[in-house]
PyMOL Python script that loads the backbone (N, CA, C, O; Angstrom):
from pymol import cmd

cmd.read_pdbstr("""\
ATOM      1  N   UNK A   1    -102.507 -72.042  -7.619  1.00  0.00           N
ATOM      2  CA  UNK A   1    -101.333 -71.202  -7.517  1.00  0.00           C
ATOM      3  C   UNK A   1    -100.262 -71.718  -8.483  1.00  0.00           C
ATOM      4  O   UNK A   1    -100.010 -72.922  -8.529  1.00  0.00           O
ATOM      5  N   UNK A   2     -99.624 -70.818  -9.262  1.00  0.00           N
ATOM      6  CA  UNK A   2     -98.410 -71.139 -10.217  1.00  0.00           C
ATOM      7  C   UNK A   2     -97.389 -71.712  -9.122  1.00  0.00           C
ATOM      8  O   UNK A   2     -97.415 -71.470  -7.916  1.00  0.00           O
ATOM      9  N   UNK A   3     -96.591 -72.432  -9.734  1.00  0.00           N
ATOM     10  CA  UNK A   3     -95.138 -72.751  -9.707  1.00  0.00           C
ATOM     11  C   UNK A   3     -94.281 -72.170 -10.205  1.00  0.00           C
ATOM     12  O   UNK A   3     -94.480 -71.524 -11.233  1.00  0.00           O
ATOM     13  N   UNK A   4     -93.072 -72.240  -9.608  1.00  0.00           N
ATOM     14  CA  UNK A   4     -91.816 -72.159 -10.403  1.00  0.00           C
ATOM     15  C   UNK A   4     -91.288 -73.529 -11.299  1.00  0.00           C
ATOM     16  O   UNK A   4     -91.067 -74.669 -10.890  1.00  0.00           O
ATOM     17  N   UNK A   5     -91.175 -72.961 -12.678  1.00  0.00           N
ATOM     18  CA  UNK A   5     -90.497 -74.158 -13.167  1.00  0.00           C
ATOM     19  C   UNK A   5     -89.243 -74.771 -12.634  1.00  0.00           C
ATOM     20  O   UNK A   5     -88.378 -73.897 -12.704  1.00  0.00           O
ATOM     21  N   UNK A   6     -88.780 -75.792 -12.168  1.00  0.00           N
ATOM     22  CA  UNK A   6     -87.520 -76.725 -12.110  1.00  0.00           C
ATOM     23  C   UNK A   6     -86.537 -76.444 -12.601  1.00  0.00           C
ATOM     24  O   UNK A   6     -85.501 -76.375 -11.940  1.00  0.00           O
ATOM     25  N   UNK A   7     -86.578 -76.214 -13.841  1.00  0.00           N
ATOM     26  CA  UNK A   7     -85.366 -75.988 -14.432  1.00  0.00           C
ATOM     27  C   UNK A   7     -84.464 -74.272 -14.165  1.00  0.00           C
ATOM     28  O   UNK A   7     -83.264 -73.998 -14.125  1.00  0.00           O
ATOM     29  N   UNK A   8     -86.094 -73.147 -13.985  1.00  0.00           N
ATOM     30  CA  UNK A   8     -85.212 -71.974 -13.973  1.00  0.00           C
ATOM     31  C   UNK A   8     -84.810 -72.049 -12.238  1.00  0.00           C
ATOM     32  O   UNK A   8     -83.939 -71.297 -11.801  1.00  0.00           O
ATOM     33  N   UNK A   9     -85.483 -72.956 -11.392  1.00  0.00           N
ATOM     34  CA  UNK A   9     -85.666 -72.661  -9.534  1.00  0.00           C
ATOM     35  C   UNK A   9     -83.777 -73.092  -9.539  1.00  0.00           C
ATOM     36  O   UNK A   9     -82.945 -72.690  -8.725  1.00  0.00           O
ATOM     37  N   UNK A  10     -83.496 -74.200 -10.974  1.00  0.00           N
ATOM     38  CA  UNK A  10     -82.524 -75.276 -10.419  1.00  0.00           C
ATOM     39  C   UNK A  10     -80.942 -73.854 -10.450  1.00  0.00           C
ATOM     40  O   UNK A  10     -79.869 -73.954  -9.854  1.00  0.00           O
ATOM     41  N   UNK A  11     -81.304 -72.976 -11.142  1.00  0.00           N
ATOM     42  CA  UNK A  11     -80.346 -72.076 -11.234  1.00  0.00           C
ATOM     43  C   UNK A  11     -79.449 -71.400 -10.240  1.00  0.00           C
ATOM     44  O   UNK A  11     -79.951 -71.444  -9.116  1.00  0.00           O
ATOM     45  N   UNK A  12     -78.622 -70.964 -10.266  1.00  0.00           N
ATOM     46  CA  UNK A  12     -77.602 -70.404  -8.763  1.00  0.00           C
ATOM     47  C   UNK A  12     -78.249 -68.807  -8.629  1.00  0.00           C
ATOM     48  O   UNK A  12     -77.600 -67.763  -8.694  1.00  0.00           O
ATOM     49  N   UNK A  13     -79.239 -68.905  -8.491  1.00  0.00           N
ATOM     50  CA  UNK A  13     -80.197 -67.802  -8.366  1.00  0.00           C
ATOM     51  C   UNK A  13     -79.807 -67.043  -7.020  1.00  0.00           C
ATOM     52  O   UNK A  13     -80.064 -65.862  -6.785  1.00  0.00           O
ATOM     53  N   UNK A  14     -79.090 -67.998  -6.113  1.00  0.00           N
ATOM     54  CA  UNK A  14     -79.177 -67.040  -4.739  1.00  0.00           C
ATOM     55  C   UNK A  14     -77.823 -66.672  -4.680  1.00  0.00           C
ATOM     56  O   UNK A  14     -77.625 -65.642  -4.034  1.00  0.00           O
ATOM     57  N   UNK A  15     -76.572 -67.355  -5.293  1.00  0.00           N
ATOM     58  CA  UNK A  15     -74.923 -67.225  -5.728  1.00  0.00           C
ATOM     59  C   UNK A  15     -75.484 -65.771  -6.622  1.00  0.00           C
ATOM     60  O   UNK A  15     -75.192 -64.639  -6.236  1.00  0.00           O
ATOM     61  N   UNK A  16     -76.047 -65.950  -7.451  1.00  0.00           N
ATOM     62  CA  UNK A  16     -76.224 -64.452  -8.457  1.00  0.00           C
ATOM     63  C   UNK A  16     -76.477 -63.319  -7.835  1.00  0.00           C
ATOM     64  O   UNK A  16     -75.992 -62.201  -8.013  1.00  0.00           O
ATOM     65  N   UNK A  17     -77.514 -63.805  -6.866  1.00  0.00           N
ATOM     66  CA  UNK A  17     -78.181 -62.532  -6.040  1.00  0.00           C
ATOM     67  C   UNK A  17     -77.377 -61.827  -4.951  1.00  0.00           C
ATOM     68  O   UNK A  17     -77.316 -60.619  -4.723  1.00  0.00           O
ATOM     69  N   UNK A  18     -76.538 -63.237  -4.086  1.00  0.00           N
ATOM     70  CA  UNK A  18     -75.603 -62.871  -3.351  1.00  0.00           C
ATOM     71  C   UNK A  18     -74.133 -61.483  -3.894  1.00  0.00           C
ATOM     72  O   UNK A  18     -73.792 -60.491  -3.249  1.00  0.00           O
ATOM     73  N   UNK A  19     -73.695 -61.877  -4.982  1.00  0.00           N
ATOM     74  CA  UNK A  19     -72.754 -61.316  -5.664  1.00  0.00           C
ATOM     75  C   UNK A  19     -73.356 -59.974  -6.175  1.00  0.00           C
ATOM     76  O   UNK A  19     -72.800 -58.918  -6.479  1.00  0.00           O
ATOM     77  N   UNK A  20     -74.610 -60.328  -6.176  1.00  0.00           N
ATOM     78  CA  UNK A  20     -74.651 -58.284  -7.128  1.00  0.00           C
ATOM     79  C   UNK A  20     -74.955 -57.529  -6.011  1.00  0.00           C
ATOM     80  O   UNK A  20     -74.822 -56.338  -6.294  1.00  0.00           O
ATOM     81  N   UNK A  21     -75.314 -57.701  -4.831  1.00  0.00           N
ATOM     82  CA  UNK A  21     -76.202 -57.217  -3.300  1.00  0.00           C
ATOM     83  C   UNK A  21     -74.731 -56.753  -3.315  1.00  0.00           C
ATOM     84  O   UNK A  21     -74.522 -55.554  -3.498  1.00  0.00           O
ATOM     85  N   UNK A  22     -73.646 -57.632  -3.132  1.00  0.00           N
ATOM     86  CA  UNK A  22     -72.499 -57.836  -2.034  1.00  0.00           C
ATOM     87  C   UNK A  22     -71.621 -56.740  -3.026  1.00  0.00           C
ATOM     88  O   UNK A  22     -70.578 -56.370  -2.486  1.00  0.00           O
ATOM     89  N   UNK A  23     -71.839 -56.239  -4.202  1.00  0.00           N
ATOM     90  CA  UNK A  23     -70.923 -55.764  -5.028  1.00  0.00           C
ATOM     91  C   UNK A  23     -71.639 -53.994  -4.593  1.00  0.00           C
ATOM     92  O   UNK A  23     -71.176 -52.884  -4.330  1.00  0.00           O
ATOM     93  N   UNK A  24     -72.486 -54.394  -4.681  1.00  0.00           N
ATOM     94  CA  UNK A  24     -73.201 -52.932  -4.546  1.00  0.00           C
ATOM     95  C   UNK A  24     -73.266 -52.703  -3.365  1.00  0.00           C
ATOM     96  O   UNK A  24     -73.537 -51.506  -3.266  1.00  0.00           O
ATOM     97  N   UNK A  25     -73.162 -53.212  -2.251  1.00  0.00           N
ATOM     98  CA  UNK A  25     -72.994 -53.022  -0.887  1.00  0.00           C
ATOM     99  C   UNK A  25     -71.501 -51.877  -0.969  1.00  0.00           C
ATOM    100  O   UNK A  25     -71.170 -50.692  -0.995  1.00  0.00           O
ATOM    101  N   UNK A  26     -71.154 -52.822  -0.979  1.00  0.00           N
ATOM    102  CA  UNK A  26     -68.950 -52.800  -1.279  1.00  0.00           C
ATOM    103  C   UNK A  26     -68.894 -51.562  -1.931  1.00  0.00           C
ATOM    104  O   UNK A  26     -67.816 -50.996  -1.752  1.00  0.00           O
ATOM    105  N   UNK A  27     -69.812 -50.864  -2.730  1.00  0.00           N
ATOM    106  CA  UNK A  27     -69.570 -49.467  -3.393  1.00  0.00           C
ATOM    107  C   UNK A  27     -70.153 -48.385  -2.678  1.00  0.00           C
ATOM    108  O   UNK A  27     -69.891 -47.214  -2.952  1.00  0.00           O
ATOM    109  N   UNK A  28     -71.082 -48.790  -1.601  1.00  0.00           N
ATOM    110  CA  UNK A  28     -71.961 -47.973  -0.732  1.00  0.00           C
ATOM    111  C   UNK A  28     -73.147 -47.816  -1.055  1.00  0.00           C
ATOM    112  O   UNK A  28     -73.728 -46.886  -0.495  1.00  0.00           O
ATOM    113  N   UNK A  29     -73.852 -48.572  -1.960  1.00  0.00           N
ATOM    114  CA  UNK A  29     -75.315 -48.169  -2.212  1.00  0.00           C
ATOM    115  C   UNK A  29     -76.334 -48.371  -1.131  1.00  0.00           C
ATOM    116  O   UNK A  29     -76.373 -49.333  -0.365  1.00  0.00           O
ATOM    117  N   UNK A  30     -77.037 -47.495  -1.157  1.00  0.00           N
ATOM    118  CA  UNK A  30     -78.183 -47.751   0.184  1.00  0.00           C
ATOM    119  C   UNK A  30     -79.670 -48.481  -0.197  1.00  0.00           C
ATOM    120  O   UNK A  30     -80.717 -48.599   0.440  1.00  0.00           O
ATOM    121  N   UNK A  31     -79.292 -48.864  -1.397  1.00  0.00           N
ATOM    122  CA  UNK A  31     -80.568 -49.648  -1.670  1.00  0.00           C
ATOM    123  C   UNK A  31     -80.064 -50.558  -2.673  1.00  0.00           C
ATOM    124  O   UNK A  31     -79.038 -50.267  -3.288  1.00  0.00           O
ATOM    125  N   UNK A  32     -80.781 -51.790  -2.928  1.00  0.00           N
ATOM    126  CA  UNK A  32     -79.995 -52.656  -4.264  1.00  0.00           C
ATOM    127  C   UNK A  32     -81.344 -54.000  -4.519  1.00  0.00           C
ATOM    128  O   UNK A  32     -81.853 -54.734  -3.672  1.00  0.00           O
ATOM    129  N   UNK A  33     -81.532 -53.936  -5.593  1.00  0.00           N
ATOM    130  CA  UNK A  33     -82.198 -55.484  -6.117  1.00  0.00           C
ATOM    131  C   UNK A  33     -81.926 -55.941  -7.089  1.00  0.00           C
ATOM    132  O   UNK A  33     -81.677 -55.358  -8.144  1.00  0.00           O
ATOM    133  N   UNK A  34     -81.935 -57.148  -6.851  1.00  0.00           N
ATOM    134  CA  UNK A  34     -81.906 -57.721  -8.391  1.00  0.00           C
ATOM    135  C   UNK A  34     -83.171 -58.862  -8.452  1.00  0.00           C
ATOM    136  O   UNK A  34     -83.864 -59.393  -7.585  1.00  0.00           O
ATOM    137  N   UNK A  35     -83.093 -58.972 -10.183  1.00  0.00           N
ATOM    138  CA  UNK A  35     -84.278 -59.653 -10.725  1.00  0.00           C
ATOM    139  C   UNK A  35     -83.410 -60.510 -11.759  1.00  0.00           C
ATOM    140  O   UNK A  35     -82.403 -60.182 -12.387  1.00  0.00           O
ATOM    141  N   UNK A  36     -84.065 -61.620 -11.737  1.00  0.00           N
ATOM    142  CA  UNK A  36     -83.311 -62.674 -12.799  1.00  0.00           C
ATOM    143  C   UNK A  36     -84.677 -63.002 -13.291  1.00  0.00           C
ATOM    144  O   UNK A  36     -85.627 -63.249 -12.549  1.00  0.00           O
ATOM    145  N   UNK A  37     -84.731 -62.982 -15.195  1.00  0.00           N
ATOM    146  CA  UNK A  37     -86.080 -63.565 -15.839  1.00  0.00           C
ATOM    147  C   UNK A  37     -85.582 -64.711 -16.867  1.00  0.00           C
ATOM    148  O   UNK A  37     -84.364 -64.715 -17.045  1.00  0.00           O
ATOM    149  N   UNK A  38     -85.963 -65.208 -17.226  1.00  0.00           N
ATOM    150  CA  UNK A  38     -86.075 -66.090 -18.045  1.00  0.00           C
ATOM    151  C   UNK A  38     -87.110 -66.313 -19.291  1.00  0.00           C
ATOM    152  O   UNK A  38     -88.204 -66.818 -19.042  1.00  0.00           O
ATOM    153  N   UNK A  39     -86.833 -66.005 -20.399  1.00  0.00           N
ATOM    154  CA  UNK A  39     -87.637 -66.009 -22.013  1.00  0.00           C
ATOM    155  C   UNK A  39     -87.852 -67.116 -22.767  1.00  0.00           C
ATOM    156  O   UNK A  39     -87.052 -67.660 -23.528  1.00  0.00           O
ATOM    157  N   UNK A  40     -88.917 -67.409 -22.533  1.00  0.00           N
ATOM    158  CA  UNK A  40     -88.849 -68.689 -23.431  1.00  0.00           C
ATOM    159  C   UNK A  40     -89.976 -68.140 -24.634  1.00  0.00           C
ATOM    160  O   UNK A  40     -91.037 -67.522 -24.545  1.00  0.00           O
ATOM    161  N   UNK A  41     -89.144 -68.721 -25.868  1.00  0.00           N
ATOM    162  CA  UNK A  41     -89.697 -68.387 -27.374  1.00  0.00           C
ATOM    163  C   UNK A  41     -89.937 -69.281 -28.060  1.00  0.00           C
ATOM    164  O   UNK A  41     -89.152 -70.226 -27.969  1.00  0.00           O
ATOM    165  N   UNK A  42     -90.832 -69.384 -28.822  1.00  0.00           N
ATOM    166  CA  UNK A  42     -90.707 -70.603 -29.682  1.00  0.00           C
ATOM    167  C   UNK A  42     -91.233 -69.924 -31.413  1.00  0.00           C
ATOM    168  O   UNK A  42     -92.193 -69.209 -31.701  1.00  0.00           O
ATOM    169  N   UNK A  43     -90.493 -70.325 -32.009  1.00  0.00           N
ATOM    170  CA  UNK A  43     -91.058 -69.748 -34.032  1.00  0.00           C
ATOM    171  C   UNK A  43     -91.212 -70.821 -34.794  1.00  0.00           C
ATOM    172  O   UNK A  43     -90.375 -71.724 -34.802  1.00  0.00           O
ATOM    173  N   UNK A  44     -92.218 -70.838 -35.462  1.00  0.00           N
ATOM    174  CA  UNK A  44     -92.296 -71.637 -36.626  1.00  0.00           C
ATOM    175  C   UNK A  44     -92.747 -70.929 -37.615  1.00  0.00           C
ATOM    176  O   UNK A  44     -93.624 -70.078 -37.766  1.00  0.00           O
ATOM    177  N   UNK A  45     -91.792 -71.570 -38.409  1.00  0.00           N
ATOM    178  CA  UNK A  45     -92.514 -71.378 -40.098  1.00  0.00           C
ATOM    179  C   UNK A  45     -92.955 -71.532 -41.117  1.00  0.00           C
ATOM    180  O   UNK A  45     -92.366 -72.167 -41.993  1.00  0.00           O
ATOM    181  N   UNK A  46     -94.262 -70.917 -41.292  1.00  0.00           N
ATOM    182  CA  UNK A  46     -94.899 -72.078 -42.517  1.00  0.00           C
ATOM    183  C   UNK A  46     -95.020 -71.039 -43.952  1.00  0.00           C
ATOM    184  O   UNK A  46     -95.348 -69.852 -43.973  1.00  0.00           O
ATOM    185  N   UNK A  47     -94.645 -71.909 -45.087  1.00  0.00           N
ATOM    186  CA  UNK A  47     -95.105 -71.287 -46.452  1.00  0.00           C
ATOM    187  C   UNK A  47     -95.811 -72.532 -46.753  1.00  0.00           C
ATOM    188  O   UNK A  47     -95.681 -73.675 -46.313  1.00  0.00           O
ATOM    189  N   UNK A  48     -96.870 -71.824 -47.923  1.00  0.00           N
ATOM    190  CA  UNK A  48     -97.630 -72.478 -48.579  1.00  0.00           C
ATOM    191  C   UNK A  48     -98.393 -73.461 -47.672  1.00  0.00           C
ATOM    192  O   UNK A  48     -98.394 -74.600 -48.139  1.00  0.00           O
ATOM    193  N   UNK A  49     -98.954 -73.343 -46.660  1.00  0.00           N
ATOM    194  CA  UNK A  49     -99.679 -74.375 -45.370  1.00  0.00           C
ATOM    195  C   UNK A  49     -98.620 -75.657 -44.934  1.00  0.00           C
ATOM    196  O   UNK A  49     -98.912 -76.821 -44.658  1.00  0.00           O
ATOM    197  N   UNK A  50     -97.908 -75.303 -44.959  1.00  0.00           N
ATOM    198  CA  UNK A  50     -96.301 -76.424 -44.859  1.00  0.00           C
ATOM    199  C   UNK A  50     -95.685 -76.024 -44.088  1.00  0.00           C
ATOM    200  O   UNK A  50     -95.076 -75.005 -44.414  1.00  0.00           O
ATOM    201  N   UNK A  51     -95.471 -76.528 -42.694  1.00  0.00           N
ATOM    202  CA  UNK A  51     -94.693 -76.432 -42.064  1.00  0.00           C
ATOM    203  C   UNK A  51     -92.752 -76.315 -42.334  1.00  0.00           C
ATOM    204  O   UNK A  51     -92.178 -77.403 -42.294  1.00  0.00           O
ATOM    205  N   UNK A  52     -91.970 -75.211 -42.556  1.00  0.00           N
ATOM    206  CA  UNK A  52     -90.804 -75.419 -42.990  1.00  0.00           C
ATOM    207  C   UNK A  52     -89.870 -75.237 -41.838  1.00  0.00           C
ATOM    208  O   UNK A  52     -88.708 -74.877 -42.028  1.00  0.00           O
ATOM    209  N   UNK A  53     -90.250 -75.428 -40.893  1.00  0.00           N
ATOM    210  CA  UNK A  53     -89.232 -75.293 -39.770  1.00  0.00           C
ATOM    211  C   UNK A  53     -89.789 -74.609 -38.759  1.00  0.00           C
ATOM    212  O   UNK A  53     -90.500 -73.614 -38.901  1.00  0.00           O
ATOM    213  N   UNK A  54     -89.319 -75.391 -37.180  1.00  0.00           N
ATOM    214  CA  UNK A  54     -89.502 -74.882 -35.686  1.00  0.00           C
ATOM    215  C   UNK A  54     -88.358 -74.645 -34.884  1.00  0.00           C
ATOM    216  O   UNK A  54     -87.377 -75.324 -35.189  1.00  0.00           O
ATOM    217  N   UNK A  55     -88.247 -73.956 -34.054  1.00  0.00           N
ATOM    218  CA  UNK A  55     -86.772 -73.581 -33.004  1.00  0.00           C
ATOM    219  C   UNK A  55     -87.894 -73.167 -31.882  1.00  0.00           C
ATOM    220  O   UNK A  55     -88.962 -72.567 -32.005  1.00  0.00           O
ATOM    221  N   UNK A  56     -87.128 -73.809 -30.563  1.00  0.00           N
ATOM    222  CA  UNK A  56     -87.736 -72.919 -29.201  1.00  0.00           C
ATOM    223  C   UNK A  56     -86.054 -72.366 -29.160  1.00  0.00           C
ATOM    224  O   UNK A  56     -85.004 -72.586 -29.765  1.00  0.00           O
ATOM    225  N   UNK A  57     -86.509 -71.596 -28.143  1.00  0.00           N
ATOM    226  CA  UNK A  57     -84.396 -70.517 -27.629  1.00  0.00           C
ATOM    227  C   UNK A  57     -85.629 -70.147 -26.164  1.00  0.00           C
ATOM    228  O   UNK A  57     -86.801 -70.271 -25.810  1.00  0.00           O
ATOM    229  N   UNK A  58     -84.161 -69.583 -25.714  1.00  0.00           N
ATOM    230  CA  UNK A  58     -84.425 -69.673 -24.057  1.00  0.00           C
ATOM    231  C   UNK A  58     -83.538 -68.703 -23.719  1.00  0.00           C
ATOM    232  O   UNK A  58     -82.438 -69.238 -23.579  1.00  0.00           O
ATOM    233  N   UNK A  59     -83.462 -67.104 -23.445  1.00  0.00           N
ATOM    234  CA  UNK A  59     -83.023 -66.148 -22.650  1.00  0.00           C
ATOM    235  C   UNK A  59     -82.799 -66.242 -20.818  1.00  0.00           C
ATOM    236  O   UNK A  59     -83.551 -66.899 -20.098  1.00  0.00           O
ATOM    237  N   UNK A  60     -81.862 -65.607 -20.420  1.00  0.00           N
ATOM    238  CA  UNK A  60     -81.842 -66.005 -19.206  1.00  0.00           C
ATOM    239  C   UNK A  60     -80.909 -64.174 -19.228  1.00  0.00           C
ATOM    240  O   UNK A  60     -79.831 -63.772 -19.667  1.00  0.00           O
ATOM    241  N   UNK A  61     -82.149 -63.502 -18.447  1.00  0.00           N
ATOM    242  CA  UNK A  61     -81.280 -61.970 -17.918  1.00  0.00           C
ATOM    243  C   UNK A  61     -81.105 -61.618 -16.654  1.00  0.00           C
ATOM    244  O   UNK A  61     -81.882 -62.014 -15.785  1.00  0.00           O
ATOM    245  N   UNK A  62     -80.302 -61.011 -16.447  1.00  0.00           N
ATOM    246  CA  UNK A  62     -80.078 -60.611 -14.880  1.00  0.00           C
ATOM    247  C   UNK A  62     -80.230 -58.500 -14.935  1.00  0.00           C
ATOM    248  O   UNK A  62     -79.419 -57.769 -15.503  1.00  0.00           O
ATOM    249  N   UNK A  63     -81.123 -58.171 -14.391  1.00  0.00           N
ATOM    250  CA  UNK A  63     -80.372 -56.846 -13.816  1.00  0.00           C
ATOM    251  C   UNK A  63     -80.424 -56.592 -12.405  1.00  0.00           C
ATOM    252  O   UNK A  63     -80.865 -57.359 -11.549  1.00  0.00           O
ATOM    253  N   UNK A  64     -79.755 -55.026 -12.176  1.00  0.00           N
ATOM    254  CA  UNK A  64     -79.943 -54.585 -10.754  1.00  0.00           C
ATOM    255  C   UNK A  64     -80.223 -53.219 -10.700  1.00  0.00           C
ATOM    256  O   UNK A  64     -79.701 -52.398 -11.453  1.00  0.00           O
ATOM    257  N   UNK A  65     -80.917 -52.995  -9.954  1.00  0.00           N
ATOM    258  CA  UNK A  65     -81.193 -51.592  -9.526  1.00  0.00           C
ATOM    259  C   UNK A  65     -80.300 -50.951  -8.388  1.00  0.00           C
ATOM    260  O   UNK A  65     -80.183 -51.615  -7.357  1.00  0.00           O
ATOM    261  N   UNK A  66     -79.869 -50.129  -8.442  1.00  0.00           N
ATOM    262  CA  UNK A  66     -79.210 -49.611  -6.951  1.00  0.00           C
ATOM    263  C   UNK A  66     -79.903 -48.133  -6.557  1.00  0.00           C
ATOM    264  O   UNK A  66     -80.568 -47.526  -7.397  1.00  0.00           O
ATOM    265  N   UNK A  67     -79.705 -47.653  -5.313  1.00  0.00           N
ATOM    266  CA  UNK A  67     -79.668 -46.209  -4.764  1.00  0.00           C
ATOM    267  C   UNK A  67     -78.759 -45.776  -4.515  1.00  0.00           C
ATOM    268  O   UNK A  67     -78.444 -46.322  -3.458  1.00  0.00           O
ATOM    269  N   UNK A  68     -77.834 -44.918  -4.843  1.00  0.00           N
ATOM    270  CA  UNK A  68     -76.278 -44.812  -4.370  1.00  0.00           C
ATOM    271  C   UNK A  68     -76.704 -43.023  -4.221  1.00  0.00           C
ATOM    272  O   UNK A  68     -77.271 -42.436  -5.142  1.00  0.00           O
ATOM    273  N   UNK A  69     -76.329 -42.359  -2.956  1.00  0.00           N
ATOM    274  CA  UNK A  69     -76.031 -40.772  -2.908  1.00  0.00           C
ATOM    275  C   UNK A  69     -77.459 -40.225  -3.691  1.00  0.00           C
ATOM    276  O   UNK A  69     -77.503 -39.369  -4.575  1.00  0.00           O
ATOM    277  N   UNK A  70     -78.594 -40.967  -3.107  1.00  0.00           N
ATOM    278  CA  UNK A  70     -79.852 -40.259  -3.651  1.00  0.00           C
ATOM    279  C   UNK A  70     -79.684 -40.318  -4.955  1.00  0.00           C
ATOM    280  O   UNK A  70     -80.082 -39.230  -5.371  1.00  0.00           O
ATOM    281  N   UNK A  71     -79.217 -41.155  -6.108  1.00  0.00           N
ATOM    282  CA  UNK A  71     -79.448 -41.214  -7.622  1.00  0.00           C
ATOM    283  C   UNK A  71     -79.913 -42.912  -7.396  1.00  0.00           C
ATOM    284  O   UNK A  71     -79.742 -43.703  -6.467  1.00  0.00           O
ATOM    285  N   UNK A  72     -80.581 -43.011  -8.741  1.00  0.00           N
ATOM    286  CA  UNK A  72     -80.933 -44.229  -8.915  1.00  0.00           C
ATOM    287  C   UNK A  72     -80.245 -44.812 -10.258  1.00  0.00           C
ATOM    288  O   UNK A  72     -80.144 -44.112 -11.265  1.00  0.00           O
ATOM    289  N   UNK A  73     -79.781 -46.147 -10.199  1.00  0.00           N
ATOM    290  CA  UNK A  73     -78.583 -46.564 -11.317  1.00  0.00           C
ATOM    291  C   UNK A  73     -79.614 -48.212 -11.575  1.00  0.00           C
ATOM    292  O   UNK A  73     -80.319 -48.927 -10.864  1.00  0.00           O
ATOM    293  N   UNK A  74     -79.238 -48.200 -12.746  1.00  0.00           N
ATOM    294  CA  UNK A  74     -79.800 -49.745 -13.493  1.00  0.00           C
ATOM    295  C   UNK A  74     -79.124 -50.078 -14.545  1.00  0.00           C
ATOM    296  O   UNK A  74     -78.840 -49.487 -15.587  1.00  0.00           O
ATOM    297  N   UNK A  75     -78.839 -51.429 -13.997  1.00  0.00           N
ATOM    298  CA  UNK A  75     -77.936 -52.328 -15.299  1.00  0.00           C
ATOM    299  C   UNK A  75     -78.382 -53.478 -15.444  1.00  0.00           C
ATOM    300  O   UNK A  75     -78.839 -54.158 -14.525  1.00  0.00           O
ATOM    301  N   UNK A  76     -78.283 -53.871 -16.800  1.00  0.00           N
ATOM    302  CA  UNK A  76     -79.088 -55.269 -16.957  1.00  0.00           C
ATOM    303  C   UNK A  76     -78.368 -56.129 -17.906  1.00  0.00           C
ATOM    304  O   UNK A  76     -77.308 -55.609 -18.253  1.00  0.00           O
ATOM    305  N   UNK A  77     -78.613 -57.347 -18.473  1.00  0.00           N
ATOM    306  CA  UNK A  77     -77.682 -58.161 -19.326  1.00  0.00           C
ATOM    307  C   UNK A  77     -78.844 -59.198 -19.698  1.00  0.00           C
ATOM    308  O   UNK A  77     -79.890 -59.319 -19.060  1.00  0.00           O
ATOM    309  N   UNK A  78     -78.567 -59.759 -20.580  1.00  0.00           N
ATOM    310  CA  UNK A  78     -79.663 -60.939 -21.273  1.00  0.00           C
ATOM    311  C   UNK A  78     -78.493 -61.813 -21.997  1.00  0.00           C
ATOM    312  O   UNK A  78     -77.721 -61.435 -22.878  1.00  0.00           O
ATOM    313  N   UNK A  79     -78.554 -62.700 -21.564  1.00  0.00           N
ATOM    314  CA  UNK A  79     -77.607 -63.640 -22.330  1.00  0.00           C
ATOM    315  C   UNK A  79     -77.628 -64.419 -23.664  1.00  0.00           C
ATOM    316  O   UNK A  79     -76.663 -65.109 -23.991  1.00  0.00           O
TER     317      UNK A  79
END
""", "prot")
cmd.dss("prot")
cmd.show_as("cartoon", "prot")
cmd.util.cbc("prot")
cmd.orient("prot")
């Protein structure tokens, strides 16, 4: 069975989750989730069989879905 990595578990994942539930509550939605992902990338580049450079980067997005008055609404963000 997978794990969660440490570093994304160590996040205020349930402060995040708490605040978008509690925001969309507060407006009347009758349904609400959110999803937090995390991107990990890594590039390298080679000319001529030569390594000329590596970077990893690391995304961290949040969206939410709501149900509000029988419509369905989605917003999302990637940092």
């Amino acid at each position: 069975m997978a794990t969660i990595d440490p570093t994304f578990a160590a996040l205020p994942l349930s402060p995040i989750a708490d605040a978008a539930l509690a925001a969309a509550q507060a407006e009347g939605a009758g349904h609400a989730d959110v999803r937090v992902e995390r991107i990990k990338d890594s590039t390298i580049r080679i000319r001529d069989r030569h390594v000329e450079g590596a970077a990893d980067s690391e995304t961290v997005g949040l969206c939410v879905r709501v149900l509000l008055d029988g419509t369905w609404g989605f917003a999302a963000s990637a940092g």
